[in-house]
C-alpha positions as CSV (number, residue, x, y, z in Angstrom):
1,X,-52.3,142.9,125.3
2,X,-51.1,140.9,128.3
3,X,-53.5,139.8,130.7
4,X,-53.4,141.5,134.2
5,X,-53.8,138.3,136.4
6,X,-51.6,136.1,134.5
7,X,-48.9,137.9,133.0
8,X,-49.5,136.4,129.2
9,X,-51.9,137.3,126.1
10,X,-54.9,134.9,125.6
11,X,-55.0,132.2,123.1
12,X,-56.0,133.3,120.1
13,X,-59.2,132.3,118.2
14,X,-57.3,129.9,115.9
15,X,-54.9,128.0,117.8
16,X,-58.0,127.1,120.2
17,X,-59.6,126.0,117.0
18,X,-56.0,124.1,116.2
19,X,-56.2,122.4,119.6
20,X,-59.1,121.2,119.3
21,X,-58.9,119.4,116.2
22,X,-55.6,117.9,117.1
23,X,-57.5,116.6,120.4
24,X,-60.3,115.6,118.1
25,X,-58.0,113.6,115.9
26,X,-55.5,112.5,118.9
27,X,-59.0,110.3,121.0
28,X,-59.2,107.9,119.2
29,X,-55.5,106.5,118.8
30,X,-55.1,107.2,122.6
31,X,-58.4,105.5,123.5
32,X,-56.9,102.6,120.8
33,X,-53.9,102.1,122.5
34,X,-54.8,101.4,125.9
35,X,-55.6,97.9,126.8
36,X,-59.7,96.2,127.6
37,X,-60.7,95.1,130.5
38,X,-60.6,91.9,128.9
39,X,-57.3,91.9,128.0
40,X,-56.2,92.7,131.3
41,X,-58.2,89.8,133.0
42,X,-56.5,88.0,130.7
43,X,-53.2,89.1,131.8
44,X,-53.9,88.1,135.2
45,X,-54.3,84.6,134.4
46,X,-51.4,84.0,131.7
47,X,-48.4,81.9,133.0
48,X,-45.6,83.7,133.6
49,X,-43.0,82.1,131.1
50,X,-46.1,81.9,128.3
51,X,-45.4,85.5,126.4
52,X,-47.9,87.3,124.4
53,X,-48.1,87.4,120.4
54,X,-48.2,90.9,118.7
55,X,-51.2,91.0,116.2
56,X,-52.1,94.3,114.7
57,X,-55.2,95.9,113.8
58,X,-55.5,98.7,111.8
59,X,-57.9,101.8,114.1
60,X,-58.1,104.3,111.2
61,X,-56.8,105.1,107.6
62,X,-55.6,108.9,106.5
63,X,-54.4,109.4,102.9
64,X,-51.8,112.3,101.8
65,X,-48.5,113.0,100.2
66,X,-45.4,111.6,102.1
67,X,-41.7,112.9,101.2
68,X,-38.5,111.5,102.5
69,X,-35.4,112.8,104.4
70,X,-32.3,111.1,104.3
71,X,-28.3,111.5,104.9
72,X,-28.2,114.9,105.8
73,X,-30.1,114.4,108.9
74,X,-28.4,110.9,110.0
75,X,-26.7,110.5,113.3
76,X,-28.6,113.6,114.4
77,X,-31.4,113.5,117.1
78,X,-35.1,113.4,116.8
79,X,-38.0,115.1,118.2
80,X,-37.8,111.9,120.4
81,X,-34.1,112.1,121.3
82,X,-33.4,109.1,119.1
83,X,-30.6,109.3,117.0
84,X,-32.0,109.0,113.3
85,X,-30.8,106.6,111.2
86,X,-31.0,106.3,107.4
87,X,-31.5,102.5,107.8
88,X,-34.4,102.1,110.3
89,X,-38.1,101.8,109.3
90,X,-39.0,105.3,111.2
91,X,-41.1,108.4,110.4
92,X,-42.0,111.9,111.1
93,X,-46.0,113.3,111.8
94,X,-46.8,116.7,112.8
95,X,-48.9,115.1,116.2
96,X,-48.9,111.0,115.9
97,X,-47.6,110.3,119.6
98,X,-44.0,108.9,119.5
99,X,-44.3,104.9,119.2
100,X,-47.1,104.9,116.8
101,X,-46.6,102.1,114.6
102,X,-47.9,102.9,111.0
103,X,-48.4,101.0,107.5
104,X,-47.4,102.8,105.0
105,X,-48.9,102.1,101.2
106,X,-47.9,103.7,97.9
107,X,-51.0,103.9,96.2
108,X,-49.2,104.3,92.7
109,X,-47.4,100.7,93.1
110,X,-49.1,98.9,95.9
111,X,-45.8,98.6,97.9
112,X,-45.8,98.9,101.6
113,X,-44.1,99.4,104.9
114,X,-44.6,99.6,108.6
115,X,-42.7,102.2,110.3
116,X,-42.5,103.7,113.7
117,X,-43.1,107.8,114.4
118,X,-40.5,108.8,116.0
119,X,-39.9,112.7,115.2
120,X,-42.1,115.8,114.4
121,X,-43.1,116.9,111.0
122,X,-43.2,117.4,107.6
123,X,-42.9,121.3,108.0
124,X,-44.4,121.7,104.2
125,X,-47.6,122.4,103.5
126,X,-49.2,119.9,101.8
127,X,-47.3,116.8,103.2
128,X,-48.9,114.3,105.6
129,X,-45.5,112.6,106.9
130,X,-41.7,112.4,106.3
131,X,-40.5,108.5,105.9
132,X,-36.8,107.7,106.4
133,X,-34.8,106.9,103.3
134,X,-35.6,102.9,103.6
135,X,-39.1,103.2,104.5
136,X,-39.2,105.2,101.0
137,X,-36.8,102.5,99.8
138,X,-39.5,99.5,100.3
139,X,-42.0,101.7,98.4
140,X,-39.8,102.6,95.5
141,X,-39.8,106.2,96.3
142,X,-36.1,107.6,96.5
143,X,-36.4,108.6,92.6
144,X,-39.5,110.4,92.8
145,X,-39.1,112.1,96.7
146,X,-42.5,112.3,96.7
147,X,-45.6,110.0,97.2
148,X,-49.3,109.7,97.0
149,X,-49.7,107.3,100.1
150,X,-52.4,105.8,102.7
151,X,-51.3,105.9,106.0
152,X,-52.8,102.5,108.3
153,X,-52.6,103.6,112.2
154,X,-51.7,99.7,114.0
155,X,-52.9,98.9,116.8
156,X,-51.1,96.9,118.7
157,X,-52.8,93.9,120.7
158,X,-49.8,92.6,122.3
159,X,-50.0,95.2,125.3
């Protein structure tokens, strides 16, 4: 049924619901990411050759099962229009904003890695994110395909 004003049919009771919890879990990495006052007085009153340091905080911890894609999808765009590559520390989320720097742990072995979301997905239920094929090299992944993993959001105090 289309509405008469409008021209399209309303939303539908769950993908408001959806919506809503990916605003609910989107806040707080937004509201993370963007800089204190503090840190932009402090800004104002840095030297200009004198460059900022990146330390990283972690703003919240998710845990799930993370797969990897490799060869077949190098050289071919992202969600993000970046060209993937099989040798870059990148990953895909389902609704992590583009840029959003993660550390990665294998809870089986202890190994990490810090990656960088730069495409949309897993599309399998079940998964939490898709690493790259070295991101899933440094955890000693690429025989298994899949991983029981903690997922660190950074925070980046550099900006």
């Amino acid at each position: 049924m289309t509405s008469f004003f409008f021209g399209h049919r309303p939303r539908s009771e769950f993908s408001r619901r959806r919506g809503l919890w990916a605003a609910l879990f989107l806040l707080p990495a937004l509201l993370a990411a963007r800089p204190s006052a503090a840190e932009q007085a402090s800004d104002a009153v840095r030297p200009a050759g004198l460059q900022r340091v990146a330390t990283y905080s972690v703003a919240r911890s998710l845990v799930g099962i993370a797969s990897w894609y490799g060869r077949q999808h190098a050289g071919r765009p992202t969600a993000s229009g970046e060209i993937h590559s099989i040798h870059l520390r990148t990953a895909a989320h389902r609704n992590l904003p583009f840029g959003t720097m993660l550390k990665v742990t294998n809870l089986r072995n202890g190994r990490t890695s810090v990656v960088r979301v730069n495409d949309r997905g897993p599309f399998v239920a079940g998964r939490a994110i898709d690493l790259s094929e070295q991101a899933a090299r440094d955890l000693a992944m690429l025989d298994q395909g899949l991983a029981h993993v903690r997922l660190e959001i950074l925070h980046d105090h550099a900006r």
